[in-house]
DOMI-413504 format. One line per field, with one value per residue (C-alpha): x, y, z; residue number from 1. Coordinates in nm, 3 decimals, decimal comma. Example, Ala and Ser with C-alpha at 12.3 -4.5 7.8 and 13.67 -1.06 7.14 Angstrom:
X [1,230  1,367]
Y [-0,450  -0,106]
Z [0,780  0,714]
num [1  2]
//
This chain:
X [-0,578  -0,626  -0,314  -0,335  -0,342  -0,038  0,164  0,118  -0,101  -0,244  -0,291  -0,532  -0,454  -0,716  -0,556  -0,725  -0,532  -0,250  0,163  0,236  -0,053  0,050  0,385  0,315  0,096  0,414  0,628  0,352  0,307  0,690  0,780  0,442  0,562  0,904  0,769  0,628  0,260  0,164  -0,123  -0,464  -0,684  -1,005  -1,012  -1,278  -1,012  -0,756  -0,614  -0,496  -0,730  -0,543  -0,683  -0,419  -0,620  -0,662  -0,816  -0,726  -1,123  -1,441  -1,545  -1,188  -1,327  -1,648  -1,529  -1,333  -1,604  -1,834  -1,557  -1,562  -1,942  -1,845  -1,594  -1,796  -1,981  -1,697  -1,506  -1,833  -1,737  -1,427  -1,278  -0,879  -0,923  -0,718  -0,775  -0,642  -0,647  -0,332  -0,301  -0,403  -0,769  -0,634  -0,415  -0,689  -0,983  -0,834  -0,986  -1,295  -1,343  -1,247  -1,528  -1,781  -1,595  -1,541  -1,424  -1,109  -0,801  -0,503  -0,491  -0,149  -0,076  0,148  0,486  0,384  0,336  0,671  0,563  0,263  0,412  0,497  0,157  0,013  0,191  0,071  -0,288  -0,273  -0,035  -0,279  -0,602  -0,599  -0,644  -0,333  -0,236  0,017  -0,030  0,287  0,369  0,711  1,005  1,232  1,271  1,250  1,465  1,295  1,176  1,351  1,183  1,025  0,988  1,102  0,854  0,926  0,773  0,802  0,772  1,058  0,953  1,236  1,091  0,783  0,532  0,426  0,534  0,301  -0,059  -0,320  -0,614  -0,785  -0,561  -0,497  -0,177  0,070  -0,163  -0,190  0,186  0,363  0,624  0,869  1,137  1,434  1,579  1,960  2,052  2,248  1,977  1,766  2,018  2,079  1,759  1,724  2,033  1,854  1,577  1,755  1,976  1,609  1,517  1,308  1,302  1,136  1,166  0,891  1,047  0,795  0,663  0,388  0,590  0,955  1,071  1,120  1,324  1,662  1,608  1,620  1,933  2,274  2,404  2,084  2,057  1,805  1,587  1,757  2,071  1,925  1,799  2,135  2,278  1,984  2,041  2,356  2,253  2,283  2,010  1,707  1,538  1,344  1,269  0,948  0,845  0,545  0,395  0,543  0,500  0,485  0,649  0,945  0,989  1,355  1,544  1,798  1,522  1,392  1,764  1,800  1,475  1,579  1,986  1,942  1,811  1,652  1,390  1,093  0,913  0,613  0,559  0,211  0,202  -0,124  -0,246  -0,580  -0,782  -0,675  -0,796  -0,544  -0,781  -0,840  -0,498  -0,456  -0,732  -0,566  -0,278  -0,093  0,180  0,202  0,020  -0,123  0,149  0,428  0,256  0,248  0,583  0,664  0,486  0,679  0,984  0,957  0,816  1,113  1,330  1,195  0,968  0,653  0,671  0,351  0,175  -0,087  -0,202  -0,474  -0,791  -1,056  -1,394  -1,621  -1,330  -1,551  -1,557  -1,521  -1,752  -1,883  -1,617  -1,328  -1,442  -1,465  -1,079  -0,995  -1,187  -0,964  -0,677  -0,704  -0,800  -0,488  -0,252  -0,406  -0,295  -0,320  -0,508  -0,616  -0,755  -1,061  -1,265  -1,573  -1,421  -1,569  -1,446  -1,211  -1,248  -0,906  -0,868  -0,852  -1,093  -1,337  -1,422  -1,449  -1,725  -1,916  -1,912  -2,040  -2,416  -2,348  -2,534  -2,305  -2,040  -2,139  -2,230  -1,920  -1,736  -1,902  -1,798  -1,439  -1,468  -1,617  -1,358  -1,045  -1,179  -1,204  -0,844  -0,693  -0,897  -0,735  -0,399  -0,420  -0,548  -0,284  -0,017  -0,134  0,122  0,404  0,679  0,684  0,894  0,669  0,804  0,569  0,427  0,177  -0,120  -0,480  -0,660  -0,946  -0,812  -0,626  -0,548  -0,326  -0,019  0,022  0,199  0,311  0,538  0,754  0,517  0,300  0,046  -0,122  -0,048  -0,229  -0,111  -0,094  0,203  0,333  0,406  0,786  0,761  0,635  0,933  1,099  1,132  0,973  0,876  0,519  0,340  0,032  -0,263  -0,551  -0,633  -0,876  -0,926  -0,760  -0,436  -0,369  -0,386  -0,077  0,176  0,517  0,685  0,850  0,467  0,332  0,257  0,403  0,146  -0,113  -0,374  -0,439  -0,771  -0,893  -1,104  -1,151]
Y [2,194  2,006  1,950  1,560  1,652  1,919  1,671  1,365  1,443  1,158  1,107  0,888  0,875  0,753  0,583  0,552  0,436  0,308  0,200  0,536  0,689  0,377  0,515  0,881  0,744  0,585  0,888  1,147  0,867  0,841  1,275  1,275  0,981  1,223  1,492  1,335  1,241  0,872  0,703  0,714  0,385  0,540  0,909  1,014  0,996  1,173  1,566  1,535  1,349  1,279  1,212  1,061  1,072  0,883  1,031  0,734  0,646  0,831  0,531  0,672  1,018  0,932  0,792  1,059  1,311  1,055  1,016  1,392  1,379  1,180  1,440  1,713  1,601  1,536  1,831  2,019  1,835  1,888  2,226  2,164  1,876  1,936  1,750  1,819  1,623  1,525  1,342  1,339  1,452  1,766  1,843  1,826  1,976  2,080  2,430  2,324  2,043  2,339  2,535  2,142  2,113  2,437  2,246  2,135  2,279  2,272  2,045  1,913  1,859  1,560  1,682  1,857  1,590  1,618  1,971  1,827  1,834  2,185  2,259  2,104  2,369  2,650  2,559  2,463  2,797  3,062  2,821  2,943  2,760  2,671  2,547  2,379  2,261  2,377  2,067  2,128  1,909  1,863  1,539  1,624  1,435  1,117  1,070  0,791  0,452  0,416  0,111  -0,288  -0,346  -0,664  -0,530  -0,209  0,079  0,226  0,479  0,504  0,801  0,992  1,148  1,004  1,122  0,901  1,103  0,791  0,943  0,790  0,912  1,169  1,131  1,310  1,601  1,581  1,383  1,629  1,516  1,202  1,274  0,965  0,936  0,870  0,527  0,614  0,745  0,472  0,261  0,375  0,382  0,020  -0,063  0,112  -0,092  -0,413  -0,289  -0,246  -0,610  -0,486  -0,816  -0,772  -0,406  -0,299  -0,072  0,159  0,411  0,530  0,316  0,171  0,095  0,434  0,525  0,674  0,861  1,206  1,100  1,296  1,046  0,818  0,503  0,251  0,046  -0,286  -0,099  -0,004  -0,358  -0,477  -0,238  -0,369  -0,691  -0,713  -0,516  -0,746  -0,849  -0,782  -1,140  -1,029  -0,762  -0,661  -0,391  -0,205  -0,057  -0,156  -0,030  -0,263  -0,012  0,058  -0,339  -0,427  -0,702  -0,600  -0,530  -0,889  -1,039  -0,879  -1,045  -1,415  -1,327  -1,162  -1,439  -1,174  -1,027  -1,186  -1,391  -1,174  -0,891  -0,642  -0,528  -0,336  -0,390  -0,221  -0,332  -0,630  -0,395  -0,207  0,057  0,103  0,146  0,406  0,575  0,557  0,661  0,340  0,332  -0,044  -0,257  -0,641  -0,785  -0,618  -0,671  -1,096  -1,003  -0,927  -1,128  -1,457  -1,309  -1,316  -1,638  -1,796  -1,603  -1,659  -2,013  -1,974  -1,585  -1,447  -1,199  -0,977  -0,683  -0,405  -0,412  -0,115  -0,175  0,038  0,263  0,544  0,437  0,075  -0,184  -0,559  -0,618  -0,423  -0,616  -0,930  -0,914  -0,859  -1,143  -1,333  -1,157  -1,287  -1,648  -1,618  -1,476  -1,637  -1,369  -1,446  -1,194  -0,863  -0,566  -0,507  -0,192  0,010  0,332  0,624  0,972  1,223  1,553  1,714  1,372  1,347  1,076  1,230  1,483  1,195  1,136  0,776  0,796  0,363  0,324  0,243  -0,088  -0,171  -0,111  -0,319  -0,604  -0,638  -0,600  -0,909  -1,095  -1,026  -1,078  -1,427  -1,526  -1,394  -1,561  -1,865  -1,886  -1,729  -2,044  -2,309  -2,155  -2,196  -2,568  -2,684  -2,532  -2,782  -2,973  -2,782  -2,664  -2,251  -2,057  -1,840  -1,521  -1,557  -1,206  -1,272  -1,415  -1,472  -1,200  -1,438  -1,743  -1,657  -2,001  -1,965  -1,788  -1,608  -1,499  -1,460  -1,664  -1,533  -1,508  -1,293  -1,549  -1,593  -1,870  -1,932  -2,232  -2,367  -2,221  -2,108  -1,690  -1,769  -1,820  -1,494  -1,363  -1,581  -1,760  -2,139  -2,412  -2,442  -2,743  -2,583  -2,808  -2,632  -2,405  -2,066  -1,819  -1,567  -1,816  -2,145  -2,326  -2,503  -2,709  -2,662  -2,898  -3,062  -3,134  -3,254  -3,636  -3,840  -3,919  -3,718  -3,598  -3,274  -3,058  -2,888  -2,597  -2,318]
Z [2,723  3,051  3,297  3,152  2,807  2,848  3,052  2,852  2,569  2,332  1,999  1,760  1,397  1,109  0,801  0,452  0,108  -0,033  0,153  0,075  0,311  0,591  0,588  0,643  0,920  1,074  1,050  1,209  1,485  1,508  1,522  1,788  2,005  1,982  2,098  2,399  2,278  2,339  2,149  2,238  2,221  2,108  1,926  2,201  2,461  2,245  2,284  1,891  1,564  1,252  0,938  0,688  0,335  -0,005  -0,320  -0,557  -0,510  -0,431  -0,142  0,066  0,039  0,137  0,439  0,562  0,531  0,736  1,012  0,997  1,053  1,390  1,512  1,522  1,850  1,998  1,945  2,020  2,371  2,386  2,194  2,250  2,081  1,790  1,432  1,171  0,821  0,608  0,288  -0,049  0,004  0,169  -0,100  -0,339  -0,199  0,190  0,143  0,041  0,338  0,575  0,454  0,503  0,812  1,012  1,349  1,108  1,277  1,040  0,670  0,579  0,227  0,127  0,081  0,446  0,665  0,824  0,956  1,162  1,496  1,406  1,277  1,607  1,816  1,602  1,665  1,997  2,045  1,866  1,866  1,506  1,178  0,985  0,628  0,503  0,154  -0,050  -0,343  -0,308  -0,489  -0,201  -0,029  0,335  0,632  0,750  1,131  1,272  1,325  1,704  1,856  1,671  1,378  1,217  0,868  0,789  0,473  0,347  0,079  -0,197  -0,401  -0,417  -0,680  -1,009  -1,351  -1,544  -1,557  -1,611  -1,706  -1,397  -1,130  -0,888  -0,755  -1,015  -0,914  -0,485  -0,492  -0,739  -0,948  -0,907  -0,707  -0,530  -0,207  -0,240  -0,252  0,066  0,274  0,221  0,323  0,583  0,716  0,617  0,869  1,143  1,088  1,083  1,425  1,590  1,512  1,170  0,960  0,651  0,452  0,201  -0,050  -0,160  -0,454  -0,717  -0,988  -0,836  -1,145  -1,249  -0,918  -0,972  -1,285  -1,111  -0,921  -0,999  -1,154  -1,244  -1,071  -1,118  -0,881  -0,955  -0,816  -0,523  -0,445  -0,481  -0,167  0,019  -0,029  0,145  0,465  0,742  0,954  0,704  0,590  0,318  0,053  -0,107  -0,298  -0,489  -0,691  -1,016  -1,366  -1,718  -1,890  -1,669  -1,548  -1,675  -1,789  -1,489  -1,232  -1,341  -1,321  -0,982  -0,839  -0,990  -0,848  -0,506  -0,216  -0,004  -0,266  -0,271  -0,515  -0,584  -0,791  -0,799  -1,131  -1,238  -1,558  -1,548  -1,854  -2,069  -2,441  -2,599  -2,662  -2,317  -2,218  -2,445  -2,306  -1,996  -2,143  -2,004  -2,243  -2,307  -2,510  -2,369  -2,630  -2,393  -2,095  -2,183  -2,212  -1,899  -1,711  -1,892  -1,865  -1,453  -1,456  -1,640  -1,456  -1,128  -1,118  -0,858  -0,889  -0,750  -0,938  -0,868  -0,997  -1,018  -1,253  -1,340  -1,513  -1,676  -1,765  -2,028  -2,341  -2,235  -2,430  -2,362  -2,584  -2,460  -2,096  -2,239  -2,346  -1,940  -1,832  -2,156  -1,987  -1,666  -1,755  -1,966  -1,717  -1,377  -1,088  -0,794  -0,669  -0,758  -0,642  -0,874  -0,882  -1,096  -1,209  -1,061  -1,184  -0,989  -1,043  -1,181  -1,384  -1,758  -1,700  -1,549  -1,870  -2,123  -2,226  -2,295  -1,903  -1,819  -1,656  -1,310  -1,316  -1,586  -1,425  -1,119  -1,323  -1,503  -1,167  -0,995  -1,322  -1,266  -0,915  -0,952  -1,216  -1,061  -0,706  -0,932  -1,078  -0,708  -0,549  -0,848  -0,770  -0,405  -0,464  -0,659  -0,383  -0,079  0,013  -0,030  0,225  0,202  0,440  0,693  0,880  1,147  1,222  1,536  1,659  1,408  1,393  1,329  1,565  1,867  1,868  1,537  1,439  1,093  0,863  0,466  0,243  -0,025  -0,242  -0,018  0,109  0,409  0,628  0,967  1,190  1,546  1,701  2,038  2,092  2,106  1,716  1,671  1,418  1,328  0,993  0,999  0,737  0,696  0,495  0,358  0,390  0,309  0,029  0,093  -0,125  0,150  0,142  0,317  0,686  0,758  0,988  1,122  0,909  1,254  1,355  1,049  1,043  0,725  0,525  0,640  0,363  0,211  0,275  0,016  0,146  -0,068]
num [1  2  3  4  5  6  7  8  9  10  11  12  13  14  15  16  17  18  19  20  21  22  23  24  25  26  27  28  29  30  31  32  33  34  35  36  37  38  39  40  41  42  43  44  45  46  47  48  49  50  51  52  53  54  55  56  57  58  59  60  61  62  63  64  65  66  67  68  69  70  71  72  73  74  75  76  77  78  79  80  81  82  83  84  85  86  87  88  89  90  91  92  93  94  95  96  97  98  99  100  101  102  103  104  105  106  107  108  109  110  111  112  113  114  115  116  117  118  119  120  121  122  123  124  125  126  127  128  129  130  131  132  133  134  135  136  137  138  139  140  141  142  143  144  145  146  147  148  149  150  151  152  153  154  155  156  157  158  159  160  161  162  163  164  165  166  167  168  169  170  171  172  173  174  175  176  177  178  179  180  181  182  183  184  185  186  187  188  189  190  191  192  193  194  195  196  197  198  199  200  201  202  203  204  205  206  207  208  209  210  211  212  213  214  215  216  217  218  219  220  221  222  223  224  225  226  227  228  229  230  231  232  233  234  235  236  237  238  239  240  241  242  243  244  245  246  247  248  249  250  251  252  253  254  255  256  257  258  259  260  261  262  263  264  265  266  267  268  269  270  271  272  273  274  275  276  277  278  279  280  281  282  283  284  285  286  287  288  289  290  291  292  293  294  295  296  297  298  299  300  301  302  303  304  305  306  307  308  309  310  311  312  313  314  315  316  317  318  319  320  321  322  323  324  325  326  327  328  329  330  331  332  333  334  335  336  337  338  339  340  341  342  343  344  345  346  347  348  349  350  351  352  353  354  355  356  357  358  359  360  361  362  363  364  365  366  367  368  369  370  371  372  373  374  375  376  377  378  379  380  381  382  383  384  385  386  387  388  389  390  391  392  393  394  395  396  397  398  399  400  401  402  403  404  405  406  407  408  409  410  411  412  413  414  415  416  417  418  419  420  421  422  423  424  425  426  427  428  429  430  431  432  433  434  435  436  437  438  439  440  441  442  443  444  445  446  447  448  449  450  451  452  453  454]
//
């Protein structure tokens, strides 16, 4: 490597999927920035390429191997570059995108990722290719937090136990396995001592954490010891499960002031049938359930959740009892996708596979509904006072601040930089369909009407 790079050398890191892929983005970037490295602001200019990977989807995958495509002229330019790719995708096919993409240096499976700085040194070392894919059941020591994030991840367990016949990630995640109640604790308080305000408790399904604790706790427990660390404003978490949500995890979000007033919780398909095909293990009945048990216990709860169309085997009919579903339950929002199949899925060898223009078609009919109700929602909110933690300036008007209530919407607003976080009262007075524009409730003129712009 050049004198630069050995002296100071810099780093660029590429980040596709879910909190759980954002996080392990934040810990390589924390253990490099450890170990001397400092970020680079373009990957052209940088001695080290990371690609942190999602397999949930086939459009993720897709867009790794096309940013892999765009590597390979520069590392034709510049050999001791090293890149290496991490994540779920290399768990699942790593050997097979090694053999697509020979300039690969080392793949990093995702109970590995705390061995990159390690695997870094072997390759730049040797200048040989190195694995390190092992799904192992241990959960490994945490890299300490660098730097004073406001928000940040704090996973609380890891792997999935619940094999939905759609998914990948009981296969490249492994098993479920908790952190300690007392390590994540911890780690919380060293957030809040660097000026961390807002903690984002993360999982494949949090309401199952605990049960392979000695002796089993439960997530409403662990919320609880969070709760009463000093210095943290506000708790969220995701992703939750409808068949592990629990009357005490539900009592603990109405009784603890920090926890926020929002909840994702997937539902998928709104037909029975369906979800047994995706061997959900819950019925819509339960589900209704749920979802009007947290709203009595906690009034303006925000829920969101996750739908799939075109699921095999799925009918006009089946689809039809979604869009009921949503009408019925009103999210609001959603992330809404056409199934596509992943190999090593259970889904993937059914058959009735759905025509791909179906598929599409029903999609842009959920979309257009759910936009619908999300847009209602946001209307009938104008006017009210929310409490903002300010996180910076609009990325779409640098002449606004923004941020996210309680109930995980977005608020942008004129501000000045010496906001930036703090917790302020914001009237919302207009409604989009991304969230709201709003005042500082000390600028806001009595009597003044309410746009509606969505």
């Amino acid at each position: 490597m050049s004198t630069r790079s050995a002296v100071n050398p810099k780093f660029f890191i590429f980040t596709w999927g879910c909190q759980m892929n954002e996080d392990d983005s934040e810990q390589i970037a924390s253990r490099l920035l450890q170990m001397g490295c400092s970020p680079a602001k373009v990957p052209e200019e940088a001695d080290i390429v990371l690609l942190v990977t999602c397999s949930v989807r086939r459009k993720p995958e897709e867009k790794v191997r096309s940013k892999l495509g765009q590597l390979r002229a520069v590392k034709a330019n510049r050999p001791n570059m090293v890149i290496g790719v991490c994540g779920c995708m290399a768990q699942r096919i790593g050997e097979d995108l090694k053999k697509s993409f020979p300039f690969i240096d080392f793949l990093a499976g995702t109970a590995q990722v705390h061995r990159v700085p390690e695997l870094i040194q072997e390759v730049q070392s040797t200048r040989k290719f190195t694995s390190a894919l092992e799904l192992d059941k241990k959960v490994h020591p945490r890299a300490a937090h660098v730097g004073s994030p406001l928000k940040a991840f704090v996973p609380v367990m890891y792997g999935c136990d619940n094999f939905c016949a759609y998914c990948i990630v009981p296969h490249v995640r492994g098993r479920e396995r908790s952190r300690s109640i007392e390590d994540i604790a911890a780690e919380v308080r060293q957030l809040a001592e660097s000026g961390t305000k807002e903690v984002i408790l993360v999982g494949q399904n949090v309401n199952s954490y605990g049960a392979t604790l000695d002796p089993p706790v439960d997530f409403a427990d662990l919320l609880t010891v969070v709760n009463d660390i000093e210095g943290i404003e506000r708790i969220r978490f995701t992703t939750s499960h409808p068949k592990d949500l629990s009357d005490r995890l539900i009592l603990a979000m109405r009784n603890l002031d920090k926890v926020c007033e929002h909840i994702h919780l997937p539902v998928q398909s709104g037909d029975d049938e369906i979800l047994r095909a995706m061997n959900r293990r819950y019925t819509i009945e339960h589900y209704k359930e749920r979802v009007s048990a947290l709203r009595e216990a906690v009034p303006g709860i925000a829920i969101t959740t996750d739908l799939l169309v075109g699921f095999p085997g799925e009918t006009e009919k089946h689809f039809e009892n979604t869009l009921r579903l949503v009408e019925e339950i009103r999210f609001d929002s959603a992330f809404m996708f056409a199934f596509n199949p992943i190999p090593g899925t259970a889904a993937a060898r059914m058959s009735e596979q759905v025509p791909e223009p179906v598929k599409k078609n029903r999609l842009k009919r959920l979309i257009d509904l759910q936009n619908r109700v999300t847009c209602e929602i946001n209307i009938s909110q104008v006017g009210q006072v929310q409490e903002v933690l300010v996180e910076g300036v609009s990325p779409k008007d640098p002449h606004r601040l923004t941020g996210l209530t309680k109930n995980n919407k977005t608020v942008n607003f004129p501000g000045s930089a010496d906001q930036i976080g703090k917790l302020i009262n914001v009237r919302l007075t207009e409604a989009h369909l991304y969230g709201f524009v709003g005042e500082v409730l000390s600028e806001v003129a009595s009597g003044s009407e309410a746009y509606n712009g969505c």
